[in-house]
TISE-115904 format. One record per residue (C-alpha): x, z, y; residue in one letter. Coordinates in steps of 0.1 Angstrom, whole numbers, padded with zeros to 4 digits, always signed. Last residue first. Example, Ala and Ser with C-alpha at 12.3 -4.5 7.8 and 13.67 -1.06 7.14 Angstrom:
TISE-115904
+0137+0071-0011S;+0123+0078-0045A;
end
This chain:
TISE-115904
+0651+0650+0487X;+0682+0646+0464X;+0713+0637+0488X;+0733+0599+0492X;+0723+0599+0529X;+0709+0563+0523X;+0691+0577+0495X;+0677+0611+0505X;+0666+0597+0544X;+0639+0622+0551X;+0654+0649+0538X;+0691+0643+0541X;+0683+0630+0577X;+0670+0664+0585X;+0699+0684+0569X;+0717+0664+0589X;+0699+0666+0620X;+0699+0702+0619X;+0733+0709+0612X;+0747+0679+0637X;+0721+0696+0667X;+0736+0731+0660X;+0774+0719+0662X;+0766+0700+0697X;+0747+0731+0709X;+0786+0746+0710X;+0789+0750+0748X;+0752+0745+0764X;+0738+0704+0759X;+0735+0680+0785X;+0767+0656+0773X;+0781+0677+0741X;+0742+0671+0728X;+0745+0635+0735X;+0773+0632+0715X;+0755+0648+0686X;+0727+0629+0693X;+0743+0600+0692X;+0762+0605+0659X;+0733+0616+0640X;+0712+0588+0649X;+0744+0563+0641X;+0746+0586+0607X;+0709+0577+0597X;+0718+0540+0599X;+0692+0522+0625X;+0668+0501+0613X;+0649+0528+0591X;+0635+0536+0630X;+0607+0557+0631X;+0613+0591+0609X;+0651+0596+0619X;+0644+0583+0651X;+0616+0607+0658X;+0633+0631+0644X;+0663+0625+0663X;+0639+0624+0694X;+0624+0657+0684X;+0657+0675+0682X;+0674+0659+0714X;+0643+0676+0735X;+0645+0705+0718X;+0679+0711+0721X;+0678+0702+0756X;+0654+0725+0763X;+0670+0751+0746X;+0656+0767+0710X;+0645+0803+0714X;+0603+0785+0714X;+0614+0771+0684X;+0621+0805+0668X;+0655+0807+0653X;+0676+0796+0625X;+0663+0759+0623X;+0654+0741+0595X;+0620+0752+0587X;+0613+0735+0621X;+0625+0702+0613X;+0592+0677+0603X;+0573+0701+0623X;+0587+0692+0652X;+0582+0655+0650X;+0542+0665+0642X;+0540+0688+0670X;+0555+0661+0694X;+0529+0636+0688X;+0524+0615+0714X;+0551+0622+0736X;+0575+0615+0711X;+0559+0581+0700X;+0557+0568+0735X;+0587+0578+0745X;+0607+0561+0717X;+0585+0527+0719X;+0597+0529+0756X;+0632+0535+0755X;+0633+0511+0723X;+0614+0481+0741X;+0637+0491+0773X;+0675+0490+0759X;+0692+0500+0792X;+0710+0479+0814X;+0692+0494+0841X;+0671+0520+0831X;+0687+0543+0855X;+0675+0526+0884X;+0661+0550+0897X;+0627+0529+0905X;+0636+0527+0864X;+0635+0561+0857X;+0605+0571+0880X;+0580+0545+0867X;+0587+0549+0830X;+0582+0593+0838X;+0551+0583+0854X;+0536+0554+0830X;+0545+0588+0804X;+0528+0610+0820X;+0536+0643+0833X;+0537+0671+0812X;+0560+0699+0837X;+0593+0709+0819X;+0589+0693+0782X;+0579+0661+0806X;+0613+0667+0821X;+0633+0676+0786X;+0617+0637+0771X;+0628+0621+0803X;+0667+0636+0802X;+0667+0628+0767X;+0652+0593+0768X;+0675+0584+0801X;+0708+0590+0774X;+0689+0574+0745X;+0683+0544+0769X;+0724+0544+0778X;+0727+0545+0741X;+0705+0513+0731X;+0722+0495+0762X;+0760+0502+0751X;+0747+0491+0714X;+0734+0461+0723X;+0706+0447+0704X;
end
């Protein structure tokens, strides 16, 4: 795995997972579009599409797994916010491969990318406390 390719896909994941939060298309549709964009070029595609797959198919179930950790209604959250939220879950939940604080880490940095001002500090506080949770060992926390 390349890490330049995993994050470009984590890049085109948030900006697919905040369209299909905009107007539910499909999946197939939202594959099709990126890469006749070419913006999944170079990009990690197994994890892009195992990712989207497993967000779009159970969204309630990421976002239960942090919504008692936010200070505000979900439906106050940002798109964007919402849209990096569930795929750090997802991550965090999914994908024991990759080192809770590399999830972090991108996410946070993709939160100063598409994200409003200070979203950035909102998404490390959640994420953390998520990781802590789901992750109590490797995060060196008591679930």
């Amino acid at each position: 795995m390349n890490v330049s390719q995993r994050r470009k896909a984590r890049r085109v994941l948030v900006q697919a997972l905040y369209q299909w939060q905009m107007n539910r298309t499909t999946a197939r549709l939202l594959t099709a579009e990126y890469t006749g964009s070419g913006a999944l070029d170079k990009a990690d595609r197994p994890f892009f599409d195992a990712m989207l797959g497993r967000v779009l198919a159970s969204p309630s179930q990421l976002d239960e797994l942090f919504g008692d950790l936010l200070d505000r209604d979900q439906e106050r959250l940002d798109g964007v916010e919402l849209a990096i939220l569930r795929l750090g879950a997802c991550e965090l939940r999914h994908r024991p491969d990759v080192p809770a604080r590399v999830v972090i880490d991108e996410y946070i940095e993709l939160a100063k990318l598409f994200g409003a001002e200070a979203s950035h500090k909102y998404i490390n506080g959640v994420l953390d406390k998520l990781a802590g949770r789901l992750r109590p060992t490797e995060m060196g926390t008591n679930a």
